[in-house]
N, C-alpha and C positions, 0 to 999 in steps of 0.2 A: 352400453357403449359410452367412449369416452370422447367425444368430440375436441381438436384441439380449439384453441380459442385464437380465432385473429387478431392482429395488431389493435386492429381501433377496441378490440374488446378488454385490454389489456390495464386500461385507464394507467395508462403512464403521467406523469409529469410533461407541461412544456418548457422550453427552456426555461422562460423566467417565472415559470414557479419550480422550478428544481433550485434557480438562484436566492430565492426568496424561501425556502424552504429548512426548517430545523437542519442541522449538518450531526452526523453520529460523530463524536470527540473524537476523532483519529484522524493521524496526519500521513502521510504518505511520503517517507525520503525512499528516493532512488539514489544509490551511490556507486557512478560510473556504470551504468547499465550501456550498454555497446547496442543489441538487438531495438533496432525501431518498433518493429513490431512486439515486442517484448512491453515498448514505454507503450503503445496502445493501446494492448489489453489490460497494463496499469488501470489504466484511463478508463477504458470501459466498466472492469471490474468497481473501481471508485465512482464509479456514476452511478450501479446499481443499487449500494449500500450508504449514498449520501456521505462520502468522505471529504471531512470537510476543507482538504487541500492536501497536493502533492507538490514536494521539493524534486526538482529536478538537476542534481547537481555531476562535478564534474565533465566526464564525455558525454553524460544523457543528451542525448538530443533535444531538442524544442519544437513544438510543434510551433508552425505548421511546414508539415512535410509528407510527404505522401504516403511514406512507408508507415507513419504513424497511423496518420486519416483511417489508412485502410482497416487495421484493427479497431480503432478507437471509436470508428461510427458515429462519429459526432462529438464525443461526451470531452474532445477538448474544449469545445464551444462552454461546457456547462460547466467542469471541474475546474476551481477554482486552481492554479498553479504557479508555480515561481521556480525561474532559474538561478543557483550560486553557484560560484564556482568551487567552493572551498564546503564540502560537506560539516567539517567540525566547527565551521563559526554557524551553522542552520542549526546546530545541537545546542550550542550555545546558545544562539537570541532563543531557542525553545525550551530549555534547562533555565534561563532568565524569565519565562512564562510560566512557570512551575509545570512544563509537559513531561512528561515520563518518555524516555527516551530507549526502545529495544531497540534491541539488535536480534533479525532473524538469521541465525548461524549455527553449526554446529559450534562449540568450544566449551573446556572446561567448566563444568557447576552451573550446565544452562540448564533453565527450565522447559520440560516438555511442554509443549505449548496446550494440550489437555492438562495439563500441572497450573495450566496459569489461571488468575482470578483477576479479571478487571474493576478496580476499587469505583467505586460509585461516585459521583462527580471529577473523576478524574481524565484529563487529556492524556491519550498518548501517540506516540510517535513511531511507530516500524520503520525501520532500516534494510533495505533489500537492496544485498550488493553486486556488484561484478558476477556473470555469466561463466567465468573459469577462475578468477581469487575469491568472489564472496564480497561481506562486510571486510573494510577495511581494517586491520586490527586496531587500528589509532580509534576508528569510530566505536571498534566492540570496545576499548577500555573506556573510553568517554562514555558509554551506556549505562543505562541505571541496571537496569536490565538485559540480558542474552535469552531471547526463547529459542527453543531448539523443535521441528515440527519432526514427529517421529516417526522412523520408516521404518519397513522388516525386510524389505529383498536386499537383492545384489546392489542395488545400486546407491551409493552416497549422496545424492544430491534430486534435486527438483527444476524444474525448467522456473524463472523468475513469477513470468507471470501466474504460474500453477501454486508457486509457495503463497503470493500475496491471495490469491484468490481464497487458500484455505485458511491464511493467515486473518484476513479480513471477515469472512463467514462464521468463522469460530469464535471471534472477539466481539461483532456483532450481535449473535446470538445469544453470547453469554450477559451481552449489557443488556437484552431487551428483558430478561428476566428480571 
């Protein structure tokens, strides 16, 4: 028998030691994300894997808002975030940090995201655009990088927060190795 395991058993973080806690090198830009509940589940996904900030630029919303809340479960309380207005100057001040800048998109000569290797001491930055445009194309050539996450059906695209979730899973895993 497989009992599940309750909350208190879970040994989670409280807030402030999730604040005061090591952060995994990855940044989090949204650019022009429209869906609140969308910027939410950002939010929550980024609190389970310790990310250690999300840029929320453009139309993104700001928490606090309720449509957020209700996905986010709290974790805008804990993740660390910042609104710009202008997505290519957040590339900027982090391209002047020496962060490595992707772009998650399909386009030309991108890397399948199973194709990619995260360099060891190194920051980087995912870009997760528009709900019907994508990454912006100014932001995909500003990019050091394009990862491309690879699909086989009918369908061309990922719901936002579903890309960051495997986006973030997969680059997690491969740094704890």
């Amino acid at each position: 028998m497989k009992r599940k395991l309750k909350n208190e058993e879970l040994n989670r973080l409280e807030v402030s030691e999730f604040k005061n806690a090591q952060k995994t090198p990855i940044i989090i830009i949204l650019d022009n994300i429209r869906s609140l509940n969308n910027i939410g589940s950002v939010f929550r996904t980024s609190d389970a894997f310790l990310i250690e900030k999300i840029y929320l630029c453009g139309i993104t919303a700001q928490p606090p808002h309720n449509d957020i809340r209700k996905t986010a479960l709290g974790s805008t309380e804990t993740v660390n975030w910042e609104y710009a207005d202008n997505t290519l100057d957040v590339i900027r001040k982090l391209k002047a940090e020496r962060v490595k800048i992707c772009s998650i998109e399909q386009a030309e000569n991108a890397t399948m995201l199973n194709n990619f290797k995260p360099q060891p001491n190194q920051k980087y930055a995912f870009v997760f655009g528009n709900e019907v445009k994508g990454v912006a194309q100014n932001v995909v050539d500003a990019s050091d990088i394009v990862i491309e996450i690879p699909q086989y059906g009918t369908k061309h695209s990922l719901n936002i927060s579903v890309s960051c979730g495997v986006v973030i899973w997969d680059v997690f895993s491969k740094m704890q190795k």
